[in-house]
VMD Tcl script that builds the backbone (N, CA, C; Angstrom):
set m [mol new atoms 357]
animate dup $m
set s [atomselect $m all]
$s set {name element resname resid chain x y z} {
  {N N UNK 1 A -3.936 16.137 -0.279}
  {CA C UNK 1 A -3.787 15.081 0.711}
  {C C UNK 1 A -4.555 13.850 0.245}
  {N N UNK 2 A -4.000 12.472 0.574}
  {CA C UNK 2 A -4.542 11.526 0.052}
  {C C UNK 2 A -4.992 10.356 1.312}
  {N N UNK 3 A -5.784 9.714 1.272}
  {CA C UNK 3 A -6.002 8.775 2.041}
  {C C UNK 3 A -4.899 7.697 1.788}
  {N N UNK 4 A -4.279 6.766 2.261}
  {CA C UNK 4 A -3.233 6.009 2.387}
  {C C UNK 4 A -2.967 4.835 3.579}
  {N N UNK 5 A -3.786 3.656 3.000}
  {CA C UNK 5 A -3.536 2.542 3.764}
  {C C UNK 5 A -1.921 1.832 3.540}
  {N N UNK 6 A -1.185 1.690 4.402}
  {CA C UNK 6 A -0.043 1.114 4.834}
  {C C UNK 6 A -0.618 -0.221 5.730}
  {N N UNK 7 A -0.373 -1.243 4.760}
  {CA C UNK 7 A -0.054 -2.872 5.172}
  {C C UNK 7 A 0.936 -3.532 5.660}
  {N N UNK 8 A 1.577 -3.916 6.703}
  {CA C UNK 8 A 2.809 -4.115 6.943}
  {C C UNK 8 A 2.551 -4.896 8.464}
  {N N UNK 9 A 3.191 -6.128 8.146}
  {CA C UNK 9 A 3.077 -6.967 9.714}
  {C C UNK 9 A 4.153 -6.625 11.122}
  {N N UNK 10 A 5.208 -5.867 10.537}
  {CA C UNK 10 A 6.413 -5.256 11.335}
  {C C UNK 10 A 5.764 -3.791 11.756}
  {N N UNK 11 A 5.280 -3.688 13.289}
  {CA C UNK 11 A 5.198 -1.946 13.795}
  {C C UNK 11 A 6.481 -1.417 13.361}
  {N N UNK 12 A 7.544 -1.403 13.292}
  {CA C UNK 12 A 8.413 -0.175 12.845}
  {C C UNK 12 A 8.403 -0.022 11.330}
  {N N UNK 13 A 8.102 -1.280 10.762}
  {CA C UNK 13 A 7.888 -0.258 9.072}
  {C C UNK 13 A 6.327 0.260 8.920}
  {N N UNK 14 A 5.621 -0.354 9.635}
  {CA C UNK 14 A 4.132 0.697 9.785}
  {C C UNK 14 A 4.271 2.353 10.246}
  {N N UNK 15 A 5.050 2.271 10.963}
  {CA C UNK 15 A 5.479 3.315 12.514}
  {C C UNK 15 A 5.886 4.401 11.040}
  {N N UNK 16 A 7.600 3.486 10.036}
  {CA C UNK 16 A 8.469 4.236 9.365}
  {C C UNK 16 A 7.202 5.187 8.499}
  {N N UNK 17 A 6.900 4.008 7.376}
  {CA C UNK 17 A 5.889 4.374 6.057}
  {C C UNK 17 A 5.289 5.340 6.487}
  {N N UNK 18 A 4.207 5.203 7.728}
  {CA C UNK 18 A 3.309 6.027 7.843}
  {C C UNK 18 A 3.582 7.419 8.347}
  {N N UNK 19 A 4.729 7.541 9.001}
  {CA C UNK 19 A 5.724 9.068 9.615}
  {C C UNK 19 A 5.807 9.828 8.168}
  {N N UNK 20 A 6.830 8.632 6.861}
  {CA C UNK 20 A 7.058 9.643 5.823}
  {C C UNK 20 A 5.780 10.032 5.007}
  {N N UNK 21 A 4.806 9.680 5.338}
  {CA C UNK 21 A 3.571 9.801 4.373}
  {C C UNK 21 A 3.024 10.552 4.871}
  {N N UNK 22 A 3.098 10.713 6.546}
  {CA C UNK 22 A 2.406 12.023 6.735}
  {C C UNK 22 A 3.231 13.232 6.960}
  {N N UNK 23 A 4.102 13.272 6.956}
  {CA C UNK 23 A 5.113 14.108 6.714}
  {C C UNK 23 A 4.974 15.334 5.173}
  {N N UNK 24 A 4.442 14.471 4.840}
  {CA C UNK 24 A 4.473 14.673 3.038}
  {C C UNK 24 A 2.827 15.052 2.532}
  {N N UNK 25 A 1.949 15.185 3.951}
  {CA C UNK 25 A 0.678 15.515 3.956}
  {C C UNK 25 A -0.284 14.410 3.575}
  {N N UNK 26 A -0.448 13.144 3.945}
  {CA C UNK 26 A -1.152 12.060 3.567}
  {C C UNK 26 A -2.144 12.035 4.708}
  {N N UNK 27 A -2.764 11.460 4.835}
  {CA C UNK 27 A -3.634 10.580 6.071}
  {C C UNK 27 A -3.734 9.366 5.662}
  {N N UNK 28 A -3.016 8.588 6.934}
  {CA C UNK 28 A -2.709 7.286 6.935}
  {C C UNK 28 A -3.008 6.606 8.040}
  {N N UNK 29 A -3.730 5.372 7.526}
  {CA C UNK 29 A -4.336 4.043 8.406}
  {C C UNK 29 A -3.631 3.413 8.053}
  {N N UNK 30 A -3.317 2.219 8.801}
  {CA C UNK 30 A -2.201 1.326 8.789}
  {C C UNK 30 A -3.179 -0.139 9.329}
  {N N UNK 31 A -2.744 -1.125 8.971}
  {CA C UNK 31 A -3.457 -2.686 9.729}
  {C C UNK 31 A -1.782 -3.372 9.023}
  {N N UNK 32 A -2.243 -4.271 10.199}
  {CA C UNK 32 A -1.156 -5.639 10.247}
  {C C UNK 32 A -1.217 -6.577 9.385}
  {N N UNK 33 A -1.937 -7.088 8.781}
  {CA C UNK 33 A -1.688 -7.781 7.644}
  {C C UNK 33 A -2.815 -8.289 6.469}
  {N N UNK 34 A -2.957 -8.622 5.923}
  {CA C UNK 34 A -3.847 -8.733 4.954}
  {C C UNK 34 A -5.096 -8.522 4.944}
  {N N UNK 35 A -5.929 -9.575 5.879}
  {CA C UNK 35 A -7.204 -9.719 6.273}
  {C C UNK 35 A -7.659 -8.492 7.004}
  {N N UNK 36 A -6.797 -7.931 7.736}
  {CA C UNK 36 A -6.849 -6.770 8.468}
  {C C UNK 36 A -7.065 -5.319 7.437}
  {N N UNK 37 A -6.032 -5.228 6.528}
  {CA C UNK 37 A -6.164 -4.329 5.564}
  {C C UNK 37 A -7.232 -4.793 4.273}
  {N N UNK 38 A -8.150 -5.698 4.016}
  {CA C UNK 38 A -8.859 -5.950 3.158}
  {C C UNK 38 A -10.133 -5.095 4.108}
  {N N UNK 39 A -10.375 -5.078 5.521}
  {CA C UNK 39 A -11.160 -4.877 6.168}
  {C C UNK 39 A -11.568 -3.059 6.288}
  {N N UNK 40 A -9.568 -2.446 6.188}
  {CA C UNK 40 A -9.842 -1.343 6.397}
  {C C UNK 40 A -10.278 -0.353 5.228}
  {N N UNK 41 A -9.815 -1.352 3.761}
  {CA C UNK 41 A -9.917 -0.633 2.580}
  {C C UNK 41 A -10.907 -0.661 2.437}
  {N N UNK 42 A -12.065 -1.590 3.144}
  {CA C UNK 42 A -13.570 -1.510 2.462}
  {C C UNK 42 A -14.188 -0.879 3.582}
  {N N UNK 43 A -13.876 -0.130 4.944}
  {CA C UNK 43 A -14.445 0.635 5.791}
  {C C UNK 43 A -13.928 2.402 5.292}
  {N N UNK 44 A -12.583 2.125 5.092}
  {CA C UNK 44 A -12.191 3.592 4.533}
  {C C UNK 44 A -11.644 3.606 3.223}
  {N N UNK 45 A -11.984 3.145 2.011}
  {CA C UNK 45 A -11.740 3.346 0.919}
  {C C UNK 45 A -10.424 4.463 0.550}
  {N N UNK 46 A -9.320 3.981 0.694}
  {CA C UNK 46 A -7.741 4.726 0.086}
  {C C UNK 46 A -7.986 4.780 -0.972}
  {N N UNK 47 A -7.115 5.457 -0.858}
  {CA C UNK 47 A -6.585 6.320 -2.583}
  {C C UNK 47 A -5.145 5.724 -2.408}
  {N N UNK 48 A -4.811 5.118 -1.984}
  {CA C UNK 48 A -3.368 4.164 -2.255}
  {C C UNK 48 A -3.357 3.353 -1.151}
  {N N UNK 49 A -3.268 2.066 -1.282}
  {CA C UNK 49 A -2.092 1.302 -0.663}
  {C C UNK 49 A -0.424 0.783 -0.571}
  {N N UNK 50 A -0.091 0.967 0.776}
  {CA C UNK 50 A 1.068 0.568 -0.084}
  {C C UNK 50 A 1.530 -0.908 1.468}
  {N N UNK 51 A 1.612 -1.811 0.607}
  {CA C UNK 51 A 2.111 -2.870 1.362}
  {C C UNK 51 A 3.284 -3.884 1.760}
  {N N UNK 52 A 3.067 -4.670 2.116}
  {CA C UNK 52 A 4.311 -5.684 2.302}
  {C C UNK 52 A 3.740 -6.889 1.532}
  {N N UNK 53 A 4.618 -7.957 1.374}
  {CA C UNK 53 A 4.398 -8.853 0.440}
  {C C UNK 53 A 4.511 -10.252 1.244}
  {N N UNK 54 A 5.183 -10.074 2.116}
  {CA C UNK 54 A 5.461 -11.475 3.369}
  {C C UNK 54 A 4.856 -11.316 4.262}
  {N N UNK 55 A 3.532 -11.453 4.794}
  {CA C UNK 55 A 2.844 -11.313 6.271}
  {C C UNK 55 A 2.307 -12.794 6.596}
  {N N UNK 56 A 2.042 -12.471 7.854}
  {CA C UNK 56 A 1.204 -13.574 8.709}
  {C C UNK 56 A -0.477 -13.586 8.006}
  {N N UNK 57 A -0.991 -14.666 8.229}
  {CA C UNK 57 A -2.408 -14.584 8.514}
  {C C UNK 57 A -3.187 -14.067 6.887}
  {N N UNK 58 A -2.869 -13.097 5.921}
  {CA C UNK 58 A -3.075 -13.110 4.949}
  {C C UNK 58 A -1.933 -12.698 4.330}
  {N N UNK 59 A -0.774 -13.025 3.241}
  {CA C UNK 59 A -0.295 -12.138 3.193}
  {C C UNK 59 A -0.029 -11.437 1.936}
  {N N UNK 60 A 0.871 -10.450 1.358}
  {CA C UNK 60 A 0.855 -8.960 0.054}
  {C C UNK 60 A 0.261 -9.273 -1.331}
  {N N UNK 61 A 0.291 -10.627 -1.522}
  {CA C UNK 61 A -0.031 -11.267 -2.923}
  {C C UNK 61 A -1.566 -11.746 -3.258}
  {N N UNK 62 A -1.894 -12.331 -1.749}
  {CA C UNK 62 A -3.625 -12.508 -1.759}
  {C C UNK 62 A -4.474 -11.409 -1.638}
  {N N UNK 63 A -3.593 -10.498 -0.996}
  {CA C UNK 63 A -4.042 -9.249 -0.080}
  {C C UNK 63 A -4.587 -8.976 -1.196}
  {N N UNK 64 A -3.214 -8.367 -2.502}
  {CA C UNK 64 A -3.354 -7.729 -3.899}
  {C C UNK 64 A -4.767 -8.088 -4.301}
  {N N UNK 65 A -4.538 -9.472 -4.787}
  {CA C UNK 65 A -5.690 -10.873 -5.569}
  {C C UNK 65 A -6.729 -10.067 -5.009}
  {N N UNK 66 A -7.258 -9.785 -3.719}
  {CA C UNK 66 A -8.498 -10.055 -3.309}
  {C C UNK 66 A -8.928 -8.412 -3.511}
  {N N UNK 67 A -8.464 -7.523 -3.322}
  {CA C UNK 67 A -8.352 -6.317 -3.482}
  {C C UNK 67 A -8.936 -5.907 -5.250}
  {N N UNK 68 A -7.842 -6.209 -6.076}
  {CA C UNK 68 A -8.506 -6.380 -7.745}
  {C C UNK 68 A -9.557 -7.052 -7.808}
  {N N UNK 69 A -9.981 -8.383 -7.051}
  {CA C UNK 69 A -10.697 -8.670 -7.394}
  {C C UNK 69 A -12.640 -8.391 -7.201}
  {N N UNK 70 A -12.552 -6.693 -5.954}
  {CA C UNK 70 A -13.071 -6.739 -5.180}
  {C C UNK 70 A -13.539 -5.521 -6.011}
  {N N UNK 71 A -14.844 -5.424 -6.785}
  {CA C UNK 71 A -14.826 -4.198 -7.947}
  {C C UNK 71 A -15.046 -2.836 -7.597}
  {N N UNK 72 A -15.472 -2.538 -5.901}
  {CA C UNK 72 A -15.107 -1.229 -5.403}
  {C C UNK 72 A -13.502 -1.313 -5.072}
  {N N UNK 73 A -12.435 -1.790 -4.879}
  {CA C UNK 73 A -11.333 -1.570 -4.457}
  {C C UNK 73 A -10.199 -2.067 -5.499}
  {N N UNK 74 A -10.783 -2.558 -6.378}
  {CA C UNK 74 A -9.877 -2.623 -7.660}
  {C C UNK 74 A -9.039 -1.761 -8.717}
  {N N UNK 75 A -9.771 -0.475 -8.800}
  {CA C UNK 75 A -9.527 0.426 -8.849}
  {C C UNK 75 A -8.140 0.980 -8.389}
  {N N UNK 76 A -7.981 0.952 -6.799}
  {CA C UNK 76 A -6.949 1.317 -6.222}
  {C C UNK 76 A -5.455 1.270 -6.512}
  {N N UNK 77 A -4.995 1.946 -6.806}
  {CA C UNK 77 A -3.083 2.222 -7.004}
  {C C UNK 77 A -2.338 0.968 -5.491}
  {N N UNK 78 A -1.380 0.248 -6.385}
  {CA C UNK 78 A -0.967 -0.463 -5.219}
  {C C UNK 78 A 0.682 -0.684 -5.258}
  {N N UNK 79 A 1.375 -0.207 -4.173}
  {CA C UNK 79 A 2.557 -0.240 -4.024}
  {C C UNK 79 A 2.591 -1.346 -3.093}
  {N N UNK 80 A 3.499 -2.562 -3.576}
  {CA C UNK 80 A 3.961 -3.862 -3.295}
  {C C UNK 80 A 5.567 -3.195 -2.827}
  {N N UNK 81 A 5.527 -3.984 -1.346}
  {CA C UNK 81 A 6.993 -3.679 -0.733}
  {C C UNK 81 A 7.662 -4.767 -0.391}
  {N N UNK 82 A 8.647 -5.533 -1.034}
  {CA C UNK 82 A 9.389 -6.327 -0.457}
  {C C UNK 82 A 10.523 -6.565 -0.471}
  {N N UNK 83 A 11.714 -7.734 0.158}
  {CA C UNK 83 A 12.901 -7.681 -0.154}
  {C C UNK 83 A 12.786 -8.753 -1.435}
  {N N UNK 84 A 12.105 -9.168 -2.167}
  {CA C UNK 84 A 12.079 -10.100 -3.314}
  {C C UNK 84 A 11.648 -9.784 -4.521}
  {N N UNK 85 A 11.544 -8.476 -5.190}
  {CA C UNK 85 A 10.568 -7.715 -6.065}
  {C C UNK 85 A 9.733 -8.719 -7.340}
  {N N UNK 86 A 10.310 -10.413 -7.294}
  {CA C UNK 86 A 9.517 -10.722 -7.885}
  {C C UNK 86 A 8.269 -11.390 -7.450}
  {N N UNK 87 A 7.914 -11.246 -6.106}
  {CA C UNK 87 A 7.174 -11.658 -5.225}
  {C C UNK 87 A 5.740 -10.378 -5.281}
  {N N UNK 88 A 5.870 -9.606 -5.906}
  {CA C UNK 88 A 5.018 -8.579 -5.641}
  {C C UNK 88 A 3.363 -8.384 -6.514}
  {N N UNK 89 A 2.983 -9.694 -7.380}
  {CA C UNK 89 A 1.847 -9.807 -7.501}
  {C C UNK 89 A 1.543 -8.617 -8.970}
  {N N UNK 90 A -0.125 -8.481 -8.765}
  {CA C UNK 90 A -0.417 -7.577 -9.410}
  {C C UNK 90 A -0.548 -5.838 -9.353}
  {N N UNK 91 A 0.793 -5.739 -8.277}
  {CA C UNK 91 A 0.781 -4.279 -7.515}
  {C C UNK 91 A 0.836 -3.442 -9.154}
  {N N UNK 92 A 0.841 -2.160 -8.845}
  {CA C UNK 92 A 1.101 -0.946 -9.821}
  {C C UNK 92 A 2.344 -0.662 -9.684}
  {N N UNK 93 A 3.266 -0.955 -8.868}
  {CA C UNK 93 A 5.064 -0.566 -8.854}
  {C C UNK 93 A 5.094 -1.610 -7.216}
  {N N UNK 94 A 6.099 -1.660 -7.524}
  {CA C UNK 94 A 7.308 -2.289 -6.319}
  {C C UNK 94 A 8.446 -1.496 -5.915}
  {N N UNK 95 A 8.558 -1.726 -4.454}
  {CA C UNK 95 A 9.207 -1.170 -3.873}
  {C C UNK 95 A 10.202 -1.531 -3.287}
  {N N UNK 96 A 11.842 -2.307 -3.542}
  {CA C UNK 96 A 12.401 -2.673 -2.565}
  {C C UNK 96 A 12.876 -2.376 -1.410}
  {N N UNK 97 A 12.414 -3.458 -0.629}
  {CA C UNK 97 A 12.890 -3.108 0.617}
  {C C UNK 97 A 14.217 -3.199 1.186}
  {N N UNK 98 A 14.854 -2.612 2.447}
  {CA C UNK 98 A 14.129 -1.570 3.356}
  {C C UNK 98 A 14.032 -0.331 2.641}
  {N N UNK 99 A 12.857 0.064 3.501}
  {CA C UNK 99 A 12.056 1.348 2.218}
  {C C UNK 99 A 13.227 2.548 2.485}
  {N N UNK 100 A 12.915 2.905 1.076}
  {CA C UNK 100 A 14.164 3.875 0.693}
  {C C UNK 100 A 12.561 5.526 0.955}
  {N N UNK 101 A 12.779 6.049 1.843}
  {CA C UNK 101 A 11.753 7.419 1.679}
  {C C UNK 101 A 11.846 8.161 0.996}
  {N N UNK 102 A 12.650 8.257 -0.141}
  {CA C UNK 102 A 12.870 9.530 -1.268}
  {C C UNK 102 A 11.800 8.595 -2.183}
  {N N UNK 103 A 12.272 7.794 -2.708}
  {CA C UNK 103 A 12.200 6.656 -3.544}
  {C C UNK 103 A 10.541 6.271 -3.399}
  {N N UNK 104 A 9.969 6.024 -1.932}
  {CA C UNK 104 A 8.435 5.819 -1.489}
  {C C UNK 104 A 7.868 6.826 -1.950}
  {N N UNK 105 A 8.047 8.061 -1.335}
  {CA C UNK 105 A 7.480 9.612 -1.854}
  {C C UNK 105 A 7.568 9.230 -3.460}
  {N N UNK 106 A 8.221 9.424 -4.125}
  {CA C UNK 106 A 8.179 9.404 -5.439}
  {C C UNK 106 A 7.183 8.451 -6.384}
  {N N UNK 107 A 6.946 7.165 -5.808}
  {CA C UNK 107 A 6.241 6.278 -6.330}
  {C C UNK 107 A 4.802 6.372 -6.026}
  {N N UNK 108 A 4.415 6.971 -4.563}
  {CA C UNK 108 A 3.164 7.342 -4.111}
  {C C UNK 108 A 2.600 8.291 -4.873}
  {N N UNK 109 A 3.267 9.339 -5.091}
  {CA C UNK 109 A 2.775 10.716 -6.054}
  {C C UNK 109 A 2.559 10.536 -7.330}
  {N N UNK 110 A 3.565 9.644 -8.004}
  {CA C UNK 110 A 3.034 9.134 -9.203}
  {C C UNK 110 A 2.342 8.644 -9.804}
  {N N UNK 111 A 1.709 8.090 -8.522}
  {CA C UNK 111 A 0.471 6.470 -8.669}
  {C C UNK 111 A -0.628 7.353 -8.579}
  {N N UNK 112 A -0.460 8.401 -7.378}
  {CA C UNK 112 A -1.791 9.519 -6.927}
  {C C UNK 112 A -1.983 10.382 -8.124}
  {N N UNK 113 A -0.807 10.801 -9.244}
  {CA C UNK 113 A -1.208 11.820 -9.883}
  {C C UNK 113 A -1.842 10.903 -11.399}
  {N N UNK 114 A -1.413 10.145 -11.347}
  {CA C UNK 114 A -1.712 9.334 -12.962}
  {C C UNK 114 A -3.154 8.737 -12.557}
  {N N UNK 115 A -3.731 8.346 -10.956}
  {CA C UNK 115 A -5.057 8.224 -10.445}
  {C C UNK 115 A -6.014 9.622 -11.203}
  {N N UNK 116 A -4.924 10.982 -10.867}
  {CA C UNK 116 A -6.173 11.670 -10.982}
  {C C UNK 116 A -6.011 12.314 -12.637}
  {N N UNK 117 A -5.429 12.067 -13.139}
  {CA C UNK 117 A -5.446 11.890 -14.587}
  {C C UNK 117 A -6.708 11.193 -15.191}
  {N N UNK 118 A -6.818 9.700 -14.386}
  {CA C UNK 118 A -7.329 9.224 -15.145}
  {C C UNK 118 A -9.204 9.268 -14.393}
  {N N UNK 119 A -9.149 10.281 -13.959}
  {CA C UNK 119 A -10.510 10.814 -13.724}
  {C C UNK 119 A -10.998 11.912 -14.165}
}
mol reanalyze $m
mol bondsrecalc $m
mol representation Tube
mol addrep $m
């Protein structure tokens, strides 16, 4: 099981992401948009994020920026979700949207297992 922050300014793709992630045995926190999820990654330190790239108030690309640039949370595996995949920053994979859940599962596990590879 992995810790798993979900970024997303829309409750039903927070609501979606976070159903298939725990479905799939994750524990997942979720915040609304950037500033919000910069807040939760440095109170509960994930083992993945996976976000949106268009939000209010901060949004997927600064989120990223500030995250790498932040040397406890840089570290972190980051799945960038949007309908523009060249919009997605310095994530670790992209995800187009609307999220495909075979496709999410698959990219989460990959990011989690090549994490623990490289420990």
């Amino acid at each position: 099981m992995a810790r798993i922050l979900v970024v997303d300014d829309e409750p039903d793709e927070r609501f979606l992401v976070g159903r298939i992630l725990r479905k799939h045995g994750h524990d997942v926190t979720v915040a609304e948009n950037g500033a919000d999820g910069l807040k939760a990654a440095r109170d509960r330190l994930p083992d993945l994020v996976v976000t949106d790239v268009m939000m209010p108030v901060m949004g997927g690309v600064e989120f990223i920026r500030r995250l790498r640039g932040d040397p406890v949370t840089a570290g972190i595996p980051i799945v960038a979700a949007s309908g523009d995949t060249h919009l997605a920053g310095a994530a670790d994979a992209v995800l187009q949207k609307p999220y495909d859940g075979h496709r999410l599962v698959t990219i989460v596990n990959s990011l989690l297992e090549k994490g623990r590879e490289g420990h």
